[in-house]
Every structure is written in structure tokens, then in C-alpha cells.
N, C-alpha and C positions, 0 to 999 in steps of 0.2 A: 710808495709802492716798492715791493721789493721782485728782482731781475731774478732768474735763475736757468741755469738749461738743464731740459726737461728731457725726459727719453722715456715715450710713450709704445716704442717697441723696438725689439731687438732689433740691430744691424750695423751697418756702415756706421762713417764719422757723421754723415747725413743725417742719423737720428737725433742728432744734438738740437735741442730747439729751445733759443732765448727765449722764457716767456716768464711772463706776472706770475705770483705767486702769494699766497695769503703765509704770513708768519707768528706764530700764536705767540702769548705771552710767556713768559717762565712757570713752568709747573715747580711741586715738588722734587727738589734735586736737579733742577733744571738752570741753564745758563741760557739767556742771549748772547747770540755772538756778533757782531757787526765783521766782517771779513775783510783784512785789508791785502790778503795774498793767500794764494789755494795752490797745492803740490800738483802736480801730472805724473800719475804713474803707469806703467805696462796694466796694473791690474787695475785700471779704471777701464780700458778695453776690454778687458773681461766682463766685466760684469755688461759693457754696452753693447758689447758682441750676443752679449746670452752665452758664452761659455760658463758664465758663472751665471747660476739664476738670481733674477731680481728680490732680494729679501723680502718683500712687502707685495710684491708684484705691481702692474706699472699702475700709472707714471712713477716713472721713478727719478731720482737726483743724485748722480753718481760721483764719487771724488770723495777719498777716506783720509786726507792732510790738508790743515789750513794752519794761518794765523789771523789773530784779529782781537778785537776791544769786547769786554764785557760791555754791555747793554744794561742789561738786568738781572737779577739775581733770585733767583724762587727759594721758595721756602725749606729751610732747613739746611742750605747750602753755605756750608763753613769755609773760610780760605780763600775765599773769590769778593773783590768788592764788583761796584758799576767803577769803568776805567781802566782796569787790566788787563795788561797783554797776556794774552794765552794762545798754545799753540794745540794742536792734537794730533791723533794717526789714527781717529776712529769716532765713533760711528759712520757708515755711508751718508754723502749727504751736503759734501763740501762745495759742490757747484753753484752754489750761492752766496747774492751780496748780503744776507744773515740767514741763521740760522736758529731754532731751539735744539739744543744737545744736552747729553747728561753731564754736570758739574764733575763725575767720576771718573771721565778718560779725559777731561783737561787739564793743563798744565800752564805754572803762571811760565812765563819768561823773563831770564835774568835780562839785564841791560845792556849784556856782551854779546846779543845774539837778535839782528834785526828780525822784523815779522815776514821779510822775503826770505833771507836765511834758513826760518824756523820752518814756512811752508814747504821749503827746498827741500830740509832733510829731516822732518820725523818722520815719515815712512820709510824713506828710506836709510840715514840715520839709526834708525832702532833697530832696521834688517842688518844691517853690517856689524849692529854691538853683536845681538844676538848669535849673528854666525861666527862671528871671532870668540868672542868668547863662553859660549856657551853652548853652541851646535857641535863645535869642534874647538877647543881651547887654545887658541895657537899662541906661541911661544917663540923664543931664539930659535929651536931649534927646528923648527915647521918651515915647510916645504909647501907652500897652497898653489894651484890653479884655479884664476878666477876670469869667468867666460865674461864678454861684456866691458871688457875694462873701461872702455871710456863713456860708459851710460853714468848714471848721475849714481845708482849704486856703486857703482865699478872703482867711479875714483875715490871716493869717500873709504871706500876698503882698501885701495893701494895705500892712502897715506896711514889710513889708522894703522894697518899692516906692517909698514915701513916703523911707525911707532912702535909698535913690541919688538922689533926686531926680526921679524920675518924674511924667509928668502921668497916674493911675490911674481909668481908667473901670470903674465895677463893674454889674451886674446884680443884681436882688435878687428877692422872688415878694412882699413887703409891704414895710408903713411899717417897722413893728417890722424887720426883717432891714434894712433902709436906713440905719434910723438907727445901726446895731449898725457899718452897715461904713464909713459916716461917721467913727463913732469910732475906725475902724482903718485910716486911713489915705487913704479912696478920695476924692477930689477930687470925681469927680461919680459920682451913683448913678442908677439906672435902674432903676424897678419896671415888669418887663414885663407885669405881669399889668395893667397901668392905661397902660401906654406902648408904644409900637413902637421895640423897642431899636435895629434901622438906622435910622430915622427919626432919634430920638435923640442918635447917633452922631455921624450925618455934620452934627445941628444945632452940636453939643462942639465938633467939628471944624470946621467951619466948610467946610465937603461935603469936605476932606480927605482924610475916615478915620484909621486909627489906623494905626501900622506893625506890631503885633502882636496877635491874637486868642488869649489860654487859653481852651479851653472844653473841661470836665469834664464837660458835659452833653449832648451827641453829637445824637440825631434831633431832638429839640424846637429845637433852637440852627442846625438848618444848612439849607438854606444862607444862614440871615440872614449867621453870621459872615463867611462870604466877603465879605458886601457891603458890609462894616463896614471893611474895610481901603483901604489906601489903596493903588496901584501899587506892586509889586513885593513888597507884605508878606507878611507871613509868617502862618500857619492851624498854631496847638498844639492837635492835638487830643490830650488825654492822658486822657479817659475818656470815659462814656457815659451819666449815669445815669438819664435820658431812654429810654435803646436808643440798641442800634449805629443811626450815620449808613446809611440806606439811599439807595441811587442815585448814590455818589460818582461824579462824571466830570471826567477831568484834565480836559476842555474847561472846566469850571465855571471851574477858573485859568485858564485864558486869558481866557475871558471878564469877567472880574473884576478886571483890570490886571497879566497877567501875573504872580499869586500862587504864591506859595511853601506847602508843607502838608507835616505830617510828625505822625507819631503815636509819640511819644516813652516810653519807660517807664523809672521810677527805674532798673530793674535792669540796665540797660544803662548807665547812664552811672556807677553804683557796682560793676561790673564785676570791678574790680581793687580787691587792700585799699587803693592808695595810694590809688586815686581817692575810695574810701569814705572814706576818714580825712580827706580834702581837706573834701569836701563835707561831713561833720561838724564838724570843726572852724570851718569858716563857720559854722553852723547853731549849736552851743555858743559860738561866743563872737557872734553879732549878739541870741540869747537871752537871756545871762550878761550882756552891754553894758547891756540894758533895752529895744535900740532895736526889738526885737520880741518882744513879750509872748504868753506861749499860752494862746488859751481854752477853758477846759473848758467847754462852757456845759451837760453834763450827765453824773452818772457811773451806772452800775449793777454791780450785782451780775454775777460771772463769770458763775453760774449762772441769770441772766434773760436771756442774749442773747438769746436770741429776741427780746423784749419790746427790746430796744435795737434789734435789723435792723427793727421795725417800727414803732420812732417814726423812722430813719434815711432807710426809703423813702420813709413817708409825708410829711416835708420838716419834721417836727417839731421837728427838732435844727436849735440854731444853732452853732458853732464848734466843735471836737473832744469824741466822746465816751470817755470812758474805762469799763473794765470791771475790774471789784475782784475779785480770788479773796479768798477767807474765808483769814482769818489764824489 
């Protein structure tokens, strides 16, 4: 019998409900997955909140990264035996100890990168390639602020960051989370609960600004970040977990040096397999190199999510959490 938590309606961490689950065989293009480690993200609240609507409508089974063992293999599905490790950052659907999924957004896993590692960071992992290099191309010469630094996206972008050569400004809510992202890369930190992070800023900079703003943390974050850039930069907004920005107005760019703003999400830019395979393969081999390390800084039980969505909102967690199904 296979375990899974179910969410039968929007709300609280409360709707999380361990319950049985029927799991069909391999269709066409289809893999079994047997799960031996599943990612925790901000946007698993969303969807359990009902900020995001339920794809299917309920019950539903939320959680878009795992890793785990092929099972089975359905027809017509090339590249995948019964026995290999693969990881993912999609379909919805990961809250479970197996699952059926399409063989087309899975990926096998090299030998350099465990199945807690690979749950840790393909969602978030493939958020960080995407916004370094590709949302915004950063280089030697870049200048980023990136809100959040010590969430499990946050460090994973300090060191990648630290890797090109970046000068990395980070945000933080204590000492403890400062010194944390210190050690991951970020040049200078920012505790905004003791600082005024544009203050701040424009002192780094020298009234400058930076050429690019990440911020994963939407109403509490805006509109400082606009003010944080420098003419013509660029606003990633790529989450909320704050709440949605309310009151956005193009005038705010102009008013701000002619800024640039764009609200990016992984599943667009992993679109296509090749693009996926691309962005993996970065994300495995700057992993596999050493030059970026992934932290779990706490794991739980599949069947206590709850208890994980509520140390995650509460701001308890510091870098990627992972969730264990019972072996």
C-alpha cells in the first residue's frame, strides 16, 4: 500500500492528510518512481494555500521535486531502465512514497550527487541556473541583490554567484542566517530586521545600486527593491513569500531609472527536454565540481509535512528542507 498526503481543501498546514493511495501501473511514456527523498518548497504553499489553484482540482497531492528508484518502465520509454536513480522538478505530485510520472521531465542521476542532495536542489537548483544565467547573465562584472539569502535558494545562488565572479549582496532576518550566508558565498549581508536594506545598498554601492534585484519575497520586499537598482536594471521577481506585491505600477519604472521587471518561473524556461537537460546538466556538474554545495539544514518525516509547512512559513528553516517517506 502506498502512503501519501492528500489535500482535500484549501488552507492551513492542517490540510495535509497522510492517507492510502491507489498507484497505477506505467502507461505509455510513463515511469514508476519508488521515492526515496522529496524537496520542500515556498511554492508547495501555494498551491496548499489555494493561492495557486489546484491543477486537477482536489484531492490533490502537492510537491513538484523528488528523487527516487525506477520501478517500471511503460511503453515506448527510451533511456530509463527498472533501477535508476532519477531526480525531477515537475509534475505536481511529489508527496508520495511512489508515484506514476511522465519519463519526459525525468532525469537519470550521476553518482556524484545523492537522492537527498538531488531532492534538495532541482527546484531550486534549476531556479538559481536560470536566474544567473539566463534571466539576467551575470558575470565579473555584476552587482546582484538577492533577498532571502539564507533559504535553500539563497545559498545555492551565493556560492554559484561567488563562482562567476560576482560582487553578491544578500539579505537576511538575524545574525545567525548572516553568518550562515557569509559562509555561502555573499560578499556583504544585510539584516533587515536591524537595517534599512536600500539604505544599505546604495551605501555597498556607493548610491550606484546594483544592476539586478532576486527577490522571492514579494509585499514585505517592494517597492524597496526598485530603489536598490541602479538605471536601467533589472526587478526578478520570482516568488512571494511575504504575499503577492500589491499596487504594482509600470510608472514605479520609470520613476526608478528607467527599470526593467519580469516575473520568471522555472517551468518556462525548462519548457522543452533539451532546455531541461541543459539547465541540469549545469546544476550536476557545478554540484559534482564541489563549487556549489547543497544545504539541508533540516529533514522530516513524508508523513509530518505539516509540521515542515510550519516551521517553513514561520522562517524557521535555514537552507533546503527535505521530506523522507518510511522505507
Amino acid at each position: 500500500m502506498t502512503h501519501a498526503i492528500v489535500v482535500e481543501e484549501a488552507g492551513g498546514p492542517e490540510v495535509l492528510k497522510w492517507k492510502s493511495v491507489d498507484v497505477a501501473g506505467a502507461g505509455a511514456g510513463e515511469l514508476v518512481v519508488r521515492h526515496t527523498a522529496i524537496g520542500l518548497n515556498y511554492l508547495d504553499t501555494y498551491f496548499r494555500s489555494g493561492l495557486y489553484p489546484a491543477p486537477n482540482g482536489y484531492p490533490l497531492i502537492i510537491g513538484n521535486e523528488a528523487a527516487g528508484v525506477v520501478e517500471e518502465v511503460g511503453e515506448g520509454v527510451k533511456g530509463f531502465a527498472v533501477g535508476d536513480r532519477v531526480a525531477y522538478a515537475a509534475p505536481i505530485g511529489a508527496y508520495t512514497e511512489r508515484r506514476v510520472m511522465p519519463a519526459a521531465t525525468a532525469l537519470k542521476l550521476p553518482d556524484s550527487v545523492s537522492d537527498e542532495t538531488a531532492a534538495a536542489m532541482m527546484l531550486q537548483g534549476m531556479t538559481v541556473r536560470y536566474l544567473l544565467k539566463e534571466t539576467y547573465k551575470v558575470t565579473t562584472e555584476t552587482t546582484l541583490l538577492f533577498h532571502a539569502a539564507a533559504g535553500g535558494v539563497g545559498l545555492i545562488a551565493g556560492q554559484w554567484a561567488k563562482a562567476i565572479g560576482a560582487t553578491i549582496i544578500g539579505t537576511v532576518s538575524n545574525e545567525e542566517k548572516a553568518e550562515l550566508a557569509r559562509a555561502n558565498g555573499y560578499t556583504h549581508v544585510i539584516n533587515y530586521k536591524t537595517e534599512n536594506f536600500v539604505e544599505r545598498v546604495k551605501e555597498i554601492t556607493g548610491g550606484e545600486g546594483v544592476d539586478v534585484v532576486y527577490d522571492s519575497v514579494g509585499k514585505t520586499t517592494y517597492p524597496g527593491s526598485l530603489q536598490c537598482l541602479k538605471p536601467l536594471g533589472l526587478f526578478a521577481s520570482f516568488g512571494q513569500s511575504s504575499g503577492p506585491i500589491e499596487g504594482f505600477n509600470l510608472a514605479h519604472l520609470a520613476q526608478n531609472g528607467s527599470l526593467y521587471a519580469t516575473r520568471p518561473t522555472l517551468f518556462t524556461y525548462i519548457r522543452t527536454r533539451p532546455l531541461l537537460e541543459a539547465n541540469a546538466a549545469d546544476l550536476f556538474e557545478v554540484v559534482g565540481s564541489g563549487k556549489v554545495k547543497i544545504s539541508i539544514g533540516q529533514t522530516f518525516a513524508l508523513k509530518d509535512a505539516a509540521e515542515a509547512h510550519r516551521a517553513l512559513e514561520g522562517r524557521a528553516t535555514t537552507g533546503s528542507t527535505v521530506l523522507v517517506p518510511e522505507q
